[in-house]
N, C-alpha and C positions, 0 to 999 in steps of 0.2 A: 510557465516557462517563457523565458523571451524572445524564443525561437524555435522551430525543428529543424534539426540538424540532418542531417545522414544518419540512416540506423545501421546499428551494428552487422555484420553477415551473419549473426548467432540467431538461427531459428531457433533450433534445439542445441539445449547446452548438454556441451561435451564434455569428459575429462580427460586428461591424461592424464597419465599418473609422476611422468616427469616434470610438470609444473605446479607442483602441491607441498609447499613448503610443512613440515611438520610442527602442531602445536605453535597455531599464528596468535593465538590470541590466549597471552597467560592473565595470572589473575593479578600482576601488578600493573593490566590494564585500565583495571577496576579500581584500584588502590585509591585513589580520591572521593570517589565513590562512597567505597564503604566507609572510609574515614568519617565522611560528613556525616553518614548513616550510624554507626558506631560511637561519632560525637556526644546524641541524643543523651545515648542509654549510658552515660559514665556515670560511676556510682560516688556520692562526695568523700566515702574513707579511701584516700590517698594508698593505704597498706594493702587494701582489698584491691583498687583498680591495678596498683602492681601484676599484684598475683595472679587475677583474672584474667589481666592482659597477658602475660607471659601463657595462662594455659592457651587462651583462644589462637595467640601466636603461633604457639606449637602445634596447635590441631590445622589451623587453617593450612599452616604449612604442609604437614602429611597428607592431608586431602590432596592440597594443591599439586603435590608430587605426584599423585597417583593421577589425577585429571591430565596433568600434563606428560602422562609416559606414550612415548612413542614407540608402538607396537611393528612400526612397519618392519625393522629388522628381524623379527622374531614369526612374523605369519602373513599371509596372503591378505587374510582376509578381513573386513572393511566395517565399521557400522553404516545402517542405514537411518538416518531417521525421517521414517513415513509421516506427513502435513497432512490434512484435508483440515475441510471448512466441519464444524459443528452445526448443531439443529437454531443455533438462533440465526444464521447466517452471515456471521460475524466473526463467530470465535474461532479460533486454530486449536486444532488439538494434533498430540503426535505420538508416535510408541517407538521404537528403536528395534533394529534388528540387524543377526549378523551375514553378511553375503561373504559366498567364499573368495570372493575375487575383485580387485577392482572392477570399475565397469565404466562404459563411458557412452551409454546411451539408455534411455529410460524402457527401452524393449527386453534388454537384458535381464530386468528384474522381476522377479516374481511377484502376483496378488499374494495381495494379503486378507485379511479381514479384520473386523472391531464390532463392540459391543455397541449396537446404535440405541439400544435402550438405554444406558448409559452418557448417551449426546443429545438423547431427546427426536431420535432420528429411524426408531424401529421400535414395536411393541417386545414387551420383553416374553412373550409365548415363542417371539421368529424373530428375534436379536440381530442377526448375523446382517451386517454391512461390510460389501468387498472392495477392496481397495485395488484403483488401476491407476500406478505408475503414468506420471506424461512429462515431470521435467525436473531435470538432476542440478544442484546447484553444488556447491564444494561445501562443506562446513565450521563456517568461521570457528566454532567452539572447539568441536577434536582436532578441527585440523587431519594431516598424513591424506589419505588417501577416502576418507571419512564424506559422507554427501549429505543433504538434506534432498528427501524425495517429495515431490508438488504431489501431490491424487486427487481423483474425484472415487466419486462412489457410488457405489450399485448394490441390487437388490441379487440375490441367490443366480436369479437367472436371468442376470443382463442388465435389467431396465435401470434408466437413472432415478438415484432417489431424488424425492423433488428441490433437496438444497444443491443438487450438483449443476448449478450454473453453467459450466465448464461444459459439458455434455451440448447445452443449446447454443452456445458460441461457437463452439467446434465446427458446428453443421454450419455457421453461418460463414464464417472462414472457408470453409472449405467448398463454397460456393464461387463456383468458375467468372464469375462479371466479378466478386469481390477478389478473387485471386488475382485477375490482371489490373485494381487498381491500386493494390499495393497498401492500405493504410498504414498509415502512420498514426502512433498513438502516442503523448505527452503526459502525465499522468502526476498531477502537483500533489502528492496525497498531506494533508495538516494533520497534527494530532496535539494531544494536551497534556502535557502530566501533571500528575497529582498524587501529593504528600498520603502515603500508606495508612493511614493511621487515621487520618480523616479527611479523606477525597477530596480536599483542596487545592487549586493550581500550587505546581513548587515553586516555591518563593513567594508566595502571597503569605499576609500574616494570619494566625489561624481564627476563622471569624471576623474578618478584616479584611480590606482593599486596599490593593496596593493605589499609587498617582494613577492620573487616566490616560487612556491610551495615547502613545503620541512617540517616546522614547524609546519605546521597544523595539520594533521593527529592525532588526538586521540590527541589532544594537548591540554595544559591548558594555561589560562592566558589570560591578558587582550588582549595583541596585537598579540593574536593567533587563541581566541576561540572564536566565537559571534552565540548568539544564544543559547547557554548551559540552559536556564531557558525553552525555546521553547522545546527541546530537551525532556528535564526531567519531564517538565509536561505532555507533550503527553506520554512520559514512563507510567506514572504514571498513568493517564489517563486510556491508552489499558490496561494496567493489572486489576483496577475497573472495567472496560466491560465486561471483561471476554477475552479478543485477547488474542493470545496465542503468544505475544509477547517475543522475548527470549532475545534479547539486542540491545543495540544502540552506536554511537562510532561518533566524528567528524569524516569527509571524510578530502581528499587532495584539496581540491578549500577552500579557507578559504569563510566564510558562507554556506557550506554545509555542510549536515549532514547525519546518514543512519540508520535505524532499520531495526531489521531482528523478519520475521514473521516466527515462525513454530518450530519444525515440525508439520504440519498438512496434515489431510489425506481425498486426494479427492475434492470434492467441498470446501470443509472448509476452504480448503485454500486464493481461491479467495473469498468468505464472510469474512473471518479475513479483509485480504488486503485492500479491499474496507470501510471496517466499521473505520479499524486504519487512512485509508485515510479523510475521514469523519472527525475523532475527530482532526486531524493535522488541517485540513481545519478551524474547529470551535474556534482552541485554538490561531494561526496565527491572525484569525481575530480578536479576543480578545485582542491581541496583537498589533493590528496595525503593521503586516507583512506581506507582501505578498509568498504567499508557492509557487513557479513554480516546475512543472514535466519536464519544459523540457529538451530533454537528451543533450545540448550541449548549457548550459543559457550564458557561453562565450566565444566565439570565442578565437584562438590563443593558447596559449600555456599552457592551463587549463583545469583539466581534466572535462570529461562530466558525466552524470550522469545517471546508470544503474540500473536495477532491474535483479542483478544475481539470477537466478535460482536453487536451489541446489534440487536434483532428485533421487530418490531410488524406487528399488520395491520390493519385499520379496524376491525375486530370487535371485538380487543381494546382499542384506546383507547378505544372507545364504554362505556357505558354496561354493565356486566356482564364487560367483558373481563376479569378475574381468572380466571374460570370457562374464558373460552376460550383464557388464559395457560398455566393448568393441564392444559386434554385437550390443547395441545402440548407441554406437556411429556415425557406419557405417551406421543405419538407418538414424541416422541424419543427417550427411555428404550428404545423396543420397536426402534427404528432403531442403537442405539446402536453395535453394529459395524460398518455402512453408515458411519454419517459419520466416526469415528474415522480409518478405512482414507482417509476424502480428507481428512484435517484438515491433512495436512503431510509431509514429510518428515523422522524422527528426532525425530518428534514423543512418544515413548515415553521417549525421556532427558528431557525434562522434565516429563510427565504422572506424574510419582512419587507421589502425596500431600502431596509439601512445598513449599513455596516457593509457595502459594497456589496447589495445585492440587489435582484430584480422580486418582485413581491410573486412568492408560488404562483399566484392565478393569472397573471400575467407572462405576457411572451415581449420581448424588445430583441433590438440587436443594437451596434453600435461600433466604430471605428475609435479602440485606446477607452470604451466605456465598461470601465470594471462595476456599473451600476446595470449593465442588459444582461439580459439570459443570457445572449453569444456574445463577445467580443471579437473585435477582427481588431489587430495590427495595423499602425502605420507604415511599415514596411510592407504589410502584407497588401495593404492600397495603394502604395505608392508603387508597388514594383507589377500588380496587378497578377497577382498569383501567389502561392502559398497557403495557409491553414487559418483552421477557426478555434475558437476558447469556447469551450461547453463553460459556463460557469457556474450550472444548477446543479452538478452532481454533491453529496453530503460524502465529508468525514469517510461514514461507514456504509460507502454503496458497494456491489460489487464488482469490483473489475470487467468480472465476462460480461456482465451482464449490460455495464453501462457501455464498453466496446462494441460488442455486438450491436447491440440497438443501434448506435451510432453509422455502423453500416449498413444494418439492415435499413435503417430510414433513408438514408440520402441515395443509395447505393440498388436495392431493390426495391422497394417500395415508391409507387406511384398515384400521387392524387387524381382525383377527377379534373378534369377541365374546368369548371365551378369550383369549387373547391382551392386549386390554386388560381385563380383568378380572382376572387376574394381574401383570398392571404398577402399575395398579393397588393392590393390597395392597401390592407390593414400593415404591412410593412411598410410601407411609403410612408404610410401617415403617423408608422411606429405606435400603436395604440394594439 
C-alpha cells in the first residue's frame, strides 16, 4: 500500500437488514468467464454444438433462476455460511445453514460443529470440531439478507485446536498496552491463477513462457493482462461484504495479481483477510480457475508472491513516531527467526535476494527499499512519523498470526540491554 489511511469505525461487522440489496451478483456476471471457459470444449460438428448449446442454455438458465430467487418476501429466515481455516492451514472450508432471523452481530449465532477427521484436524475415534462464530460479513453470492460467517475452532471442551490461530491473536489484541496503541494493519495479499486443467499461470502458453517480466505490472491488454474480470469481480465482491478492501492492481509475473486489505485495526484484520480469501476462492471456482497462494508458483526468473505487511501504532503516527518506527525495527531485527519461521509455507524459494526481496537469513531495513526485510516510506521520513512495510511475510501466511506477532514484538516484548545494543550497531551498518 502506498499509505495508511484512517481505518474504518467497523470493528465488528454489522448488518442490517435495510442495506442488503437482494441477489447482487447474478450469473451474467460471470458470463465472460464461462464464455472463455466454454470456448475450449466446443465440439467441431456445427449441428451438435447447436443442440448442445441450446440444452446447456436451458439448464444453465433454470439453475440460474433458482440460485437467483429471492426468499426474503416469503420467510424470515437467512442462510449462513459457516468459513474456518482447514488442517493445512491454508485452506477454507465451509457448510451452510438456516438461522431463523436476520442478525447483525456474530453473538446472535449459534455453534456449530464439523467433522475434523475429514479436514485433517481430529482423529476419526473423537471427530467433532466446534465452531465459534466471531465475524459476519454479507454475501456477495445469495445476496437478501444472507451472511458469510468467519470461525475458529475447538475441541468438545473449549480448548483451541492447534490450527485456530485466531484464538492466540485474540489474547494478544486484547492486551491493555496493545488496546491503547491502536494498530493499524495494511495487508497487500498476491496470488496467481492457474489454467484448471494443468496448473499453469492463465495466460501463459501451455509448456511455455510467455515475454519477461517488465510489461505486466498494472498493465492492460490482451497480451499482458489475464485475469482482469477475476480481479474485478472479487473487487466488487469484498466491498458488497463489507471487507475493507482498498485496491487491487496486476503484479509483475504475468497471471498474477494483488489486493490490499485495510487499514484495519486489531483482529479485524485477519477476519477481513480470511473472508476476502474466501470469496477469491468461490469466484475462481466459478470461473474454472485455479487460485494458488503459493509464494514462489514458478521457479527461475519470476517473481514470487508475497503478503507485505504494512504496520502502525498511535505512537508512531504521532508526533516523533520515526524514533518509535525505528526501536521496532530493532525489535524485529532481534526477533528475526521468530517471525521468519510463521511468515509462510516455502516461503524460502522466494526470499532469495532477487525479485525484490531480502535473502531469508538475513535482516535489512531501508527508506523506498523494496529489496530490505522492512521498508519505511519517504513520506514516512520525510514527515517523521507514520508506518513500516513488513516485506517477508509469503502469499499463504496467516493473517492472525503475522498480525499478532507484529505486535506482540514491537509492542510487548523487550530485549536485553546487550542484545539491543548489538542490533543496534548491526542496523547502522545494515548487515
Amino acid at each position: 500500500m502506498a499509505q495508511i489511511l484512517a481505518p474504518t469505525s467497523q470493528w465488528q461487522m454489522r448488518i442490517t437488514k435495510s442495506s442488503i440489496p437482494s441477489s447482487p451478483m447474478t450469473g451474467k456476471m460471470w458470463s465472460s468467464l464461462v464464455l472463455k471457459q466454454n470456448k475450449r470444449g466446443v465440439v467441431k460438428s456445427s449441428k451438435f454444438r447447436v443442440s448442445a448449446s441450446q440444452y446447456s442454455d436451458y439448464t444453465i438458465n433454470r439453475v440460474e433462476d433458482l440460485l437467483n430467487l429471492d426468499i426474503t418476501p416469503y420467510s424470515d429466515k437467512i442462510i449462513a455460511e459457516y468459513i474456518w481455516i482447514g488442517g493445512s492451514g491454508i485452506d477454507v472450508r465451509s457448510k451452510s445453514r438456516t438461522i431463523s432471523k436476520p442478525v447483525e452481530h456474530p453473538s446472535e449465532l449459534p455453534k456449530w460443529n464439523y467433522d475434523g477427521s475429514s479436514t485433517g484436524q481430529a482423529p476419526g475415534e473423537d471427530s467433532e470440531v466446534i465452531l465459534y462464530p466471531q465475524a459476519i460479513f454479507k454475501d456477495p453470492f445469495r445476496g437478501g439478507n444472507n451472511i458469510l460467517v468467519i470461525c475458529d475452532s475447538y475441541t468438545p471442551q473449549g480448548e483451541p485446536i492447534p490450527t485456530n490461530k485466531r484464538h492466540k491473536a485474540a489474547q494478544v489484541f486484547s492486551n491493555q498496552k496493545v488496546i491503547d496503541e491502536v494498530p493499524w494493519y495494511g495487508i497487500e495479499q498476491e496470488y496467481t491463477l492457474l489454467q484448471s486443467t494443468v496448473k499453469w499461470p492463465l495466460g501463459w502458453p501451455v509448456g511455455g513462457y510467455p515475454g519477461p517480466q517488465g510489461p505486466y505490472y498494472c498493465g492492460a491488454g490482451a497480451d499482458k493482462s489475464f485475469g482482469r474480470d477475476i480481479s474485478d469481480a472479487h473487487y466488487k465482491a469484498c466491498l458488497y461484504a463489507g471487507i475493507n478492501i482498498s485496491g487491487t492492481n496486476g503484479e509483475v509475473m504475468p497471471g498474477q495479481w494483488e489486493y490490499q486489505v485495510g487499514p484495519s485495526v486489531g483482529i479485524e484484520a485477519g477476519d477481513h483477510i480470511w473472508a476476502s480469501r474466501y470469496i477469491l476462492e468461490r469466484i475462481t471456482e466459478q470461473a474454472g480457475v485455479v487460485l494458488s497462494l503459493d509464494p514462489k508458483p514458478i521457479e527461475g526468473d519470476w517473481n514470487g508472491a508475497g503478503c507485505h505487511t504494512n504496520y502502525s501504532t498511535k505512537s508512531m503516527r504521532e508526533e516523533g513516531g520515526f524514533e518509535v518506527i525505528k526501536k521496532a525495527i530493532l525489535n524485529l531485527s532481534l526477533r528475526h527467526t521468530e517471525h521468519i519461521s510463521a511468515y509462510g509455507e516455502g516461503n524460502e524459494r522466494r526470499l532469495t535476494g532477487l525479485h525484490e526481496t531480502q535473502n531469508i537469513n538475513k535482516f535489512s531495513w531501508g527508506v523506498a527499499n523494496r529489496g530490505a526485510s522492512i521498508r519505511v516510506g519517504r513520506d514516512t521520513e520525510k514527515e517523521g512519523k507514520g508506518y513500516l512495510e513488513d516485506r517477508r511475510p509469503a502469499s499463504n501466511m496467516d493473517p492472525y498470526t503475522v498480525t499478532a506477532l507484529l505486535a506482540e514484538t514491537t509492542l510487548l516484548w523487550e530485549p536485553t540491554l546487550e542484545a539491543e545494543a548489538l542490533a543496534a550497531q548491526k542496523l547502522a551498518l545494515n548487515v
